[in-house]
C-alpha positions as a Python dict, from the first residue, in 0.01 Angstrom:
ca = {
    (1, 'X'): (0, 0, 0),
    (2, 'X'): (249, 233, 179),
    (3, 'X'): (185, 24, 493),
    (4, 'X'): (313, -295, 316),
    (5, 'X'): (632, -101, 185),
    (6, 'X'): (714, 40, 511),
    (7, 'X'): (668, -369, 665),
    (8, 'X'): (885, -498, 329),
    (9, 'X'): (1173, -253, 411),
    (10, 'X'): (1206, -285, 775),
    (11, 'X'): (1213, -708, 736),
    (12, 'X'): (1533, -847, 814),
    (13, 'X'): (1711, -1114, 805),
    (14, 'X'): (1635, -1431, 514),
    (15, 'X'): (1310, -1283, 457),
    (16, 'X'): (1450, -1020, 380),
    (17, 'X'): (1669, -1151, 161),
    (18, 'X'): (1447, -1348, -44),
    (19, 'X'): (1223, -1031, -89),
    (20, 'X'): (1515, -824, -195),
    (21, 'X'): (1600, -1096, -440),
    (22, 'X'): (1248, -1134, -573),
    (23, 'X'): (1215, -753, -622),
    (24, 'X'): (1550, -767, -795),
    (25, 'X'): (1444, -1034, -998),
    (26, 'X'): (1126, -842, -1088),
    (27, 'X'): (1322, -500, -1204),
    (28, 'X'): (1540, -738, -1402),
    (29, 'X'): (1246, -874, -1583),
    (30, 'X'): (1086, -564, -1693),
    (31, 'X'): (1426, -433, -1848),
    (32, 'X'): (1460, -776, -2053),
    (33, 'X'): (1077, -735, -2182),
    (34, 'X'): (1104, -378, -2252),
    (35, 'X'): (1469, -488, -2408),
    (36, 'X'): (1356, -775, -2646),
    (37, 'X'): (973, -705, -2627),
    (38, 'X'): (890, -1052, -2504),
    (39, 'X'): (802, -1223, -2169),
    (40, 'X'): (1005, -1344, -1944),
    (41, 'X'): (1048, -1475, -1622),
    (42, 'X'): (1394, -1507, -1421),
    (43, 'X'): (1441, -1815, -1275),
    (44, 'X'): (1776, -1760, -1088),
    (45, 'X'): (2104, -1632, -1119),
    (46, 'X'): (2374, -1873, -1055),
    (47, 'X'): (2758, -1866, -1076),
    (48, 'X'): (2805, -1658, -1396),
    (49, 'X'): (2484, -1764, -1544),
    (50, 'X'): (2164, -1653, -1565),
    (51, 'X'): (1805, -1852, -1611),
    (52, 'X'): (1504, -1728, -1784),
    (53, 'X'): (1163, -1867, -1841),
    (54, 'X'): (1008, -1771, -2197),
    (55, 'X'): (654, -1913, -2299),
    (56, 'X'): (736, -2047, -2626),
    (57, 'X'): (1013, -2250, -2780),
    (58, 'X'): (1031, -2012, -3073),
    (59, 'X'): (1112, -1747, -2815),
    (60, 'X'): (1398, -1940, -2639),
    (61, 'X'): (1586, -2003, -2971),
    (62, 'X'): (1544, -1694, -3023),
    (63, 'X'): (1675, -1566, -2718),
    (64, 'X'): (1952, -1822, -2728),
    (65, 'X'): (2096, -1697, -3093),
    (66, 'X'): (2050, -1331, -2943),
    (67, 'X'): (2250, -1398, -2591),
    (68, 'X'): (2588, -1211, -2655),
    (69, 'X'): (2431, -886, -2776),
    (70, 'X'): (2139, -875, -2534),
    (71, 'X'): (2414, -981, -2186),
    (72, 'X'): (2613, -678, -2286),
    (73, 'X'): (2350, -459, -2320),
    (74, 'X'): (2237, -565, -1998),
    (75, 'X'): (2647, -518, -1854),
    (76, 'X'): (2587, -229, -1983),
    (77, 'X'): (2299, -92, -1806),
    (78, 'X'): (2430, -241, -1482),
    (79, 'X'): (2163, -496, -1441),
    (80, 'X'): (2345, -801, -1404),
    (81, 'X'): (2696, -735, -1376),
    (82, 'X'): (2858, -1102, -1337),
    (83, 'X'): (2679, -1276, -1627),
    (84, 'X'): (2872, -1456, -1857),
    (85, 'X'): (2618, -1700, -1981),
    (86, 'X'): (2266, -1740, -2028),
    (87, 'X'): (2000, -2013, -1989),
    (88, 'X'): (1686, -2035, -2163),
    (89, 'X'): (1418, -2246, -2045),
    (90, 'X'): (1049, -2277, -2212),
    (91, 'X'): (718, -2274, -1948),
    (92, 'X'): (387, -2231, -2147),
    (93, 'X'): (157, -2015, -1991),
    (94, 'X'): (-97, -2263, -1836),
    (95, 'X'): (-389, -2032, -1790),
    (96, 'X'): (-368, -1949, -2195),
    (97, 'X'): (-283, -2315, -2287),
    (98, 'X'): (-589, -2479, -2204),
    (99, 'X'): (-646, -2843, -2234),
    (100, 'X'): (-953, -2999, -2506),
    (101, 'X'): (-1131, -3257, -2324),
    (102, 'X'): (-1088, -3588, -2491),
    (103, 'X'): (-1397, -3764, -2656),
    (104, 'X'): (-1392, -4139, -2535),
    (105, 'X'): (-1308, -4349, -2820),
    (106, 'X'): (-1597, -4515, -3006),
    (107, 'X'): (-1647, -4919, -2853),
    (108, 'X'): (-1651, -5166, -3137),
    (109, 'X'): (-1972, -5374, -3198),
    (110, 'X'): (-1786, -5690, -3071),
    (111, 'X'): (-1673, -5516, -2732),
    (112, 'X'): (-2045, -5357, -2766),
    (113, 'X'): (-2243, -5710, -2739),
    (114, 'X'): (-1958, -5883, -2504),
    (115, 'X'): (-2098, -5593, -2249),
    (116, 'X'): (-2402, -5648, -2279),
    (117, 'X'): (-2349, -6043, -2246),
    (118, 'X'): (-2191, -5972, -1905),
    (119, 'X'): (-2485, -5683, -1813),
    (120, 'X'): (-2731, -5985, -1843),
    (121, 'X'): (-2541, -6290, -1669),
    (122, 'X'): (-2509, -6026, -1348),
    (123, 'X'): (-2696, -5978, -1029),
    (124, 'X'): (-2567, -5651, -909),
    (125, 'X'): (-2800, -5371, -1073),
    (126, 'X'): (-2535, -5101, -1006),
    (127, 'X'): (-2301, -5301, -1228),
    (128, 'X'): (-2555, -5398, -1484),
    (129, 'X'): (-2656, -5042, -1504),
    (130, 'X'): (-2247, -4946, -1553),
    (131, 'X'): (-2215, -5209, -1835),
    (132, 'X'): (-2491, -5102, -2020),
    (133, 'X'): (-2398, -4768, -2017),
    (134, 'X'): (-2039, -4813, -2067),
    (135, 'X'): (-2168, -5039, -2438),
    (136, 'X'): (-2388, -4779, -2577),
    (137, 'X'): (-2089, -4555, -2637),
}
């Protein structure tokens, strides 16, 4: 791990840069969380503002209603020194907020027999098959 440190602190350059920024970025995140004991994720920082991703929608309001007090104590500490304003955005967690597969919808008798009608009149046994299948849902 000291190997990558030593490579991450000799870069130079945009690369640089960017990882500078995204270890900023990172530090700034762990303050807010230990701060308002939620998580967060820091988008950007742009102009006077800065963006913040929160998992929940209850959590952004919240954060939004709690701006003024939680920017100065953040002035305070030094960790963002320009911000004026703050943006809340809401990104659920996608590997907790799963998906439920949906059940296919029940077919009604009429669809049902005009299936079947259609399986019979046919010559292609691949279709046939399909039909048949798709009416006993």
């Amino acid at each position: 791990m000291k190997l990558l440190e030593d490579i991450l602190d000799n870069m130079a350059g945009a690369t640089a840069a960017i990882v500078r920024q995204a270890q900023e970025f990172k530090r700034l995140e762990t303050a807010i969380e230990q701060v308002l004991d939620i998580r967060v994720k820091v988008s950007s920082i742009r102009n006077d503002t800065l963006y913040l991703q929160v998992p929940s929608a209850a959590q952004a309001t919240q954060l939004q209603y709690r701006q003024y007090p939680f920017l100065s104590k953040l002035q305070h500490e030094g960790l963002v020194p320009n911000v004026r304003a703050l943006k809340v955005q809401v990104r659920p967690d996608t590997a907790v907020a799963s998906r439920v597969a949906r059940q296919p919808a029940k077919i009604s008798s009429d669809n049902q027999s005009l299936l079947q009608a259609h399986a019979a009149t046919t010559d292609f046994p691949a279709l046939k098959s399909a039909l048949l299948k798709l009416s006993q849902r």
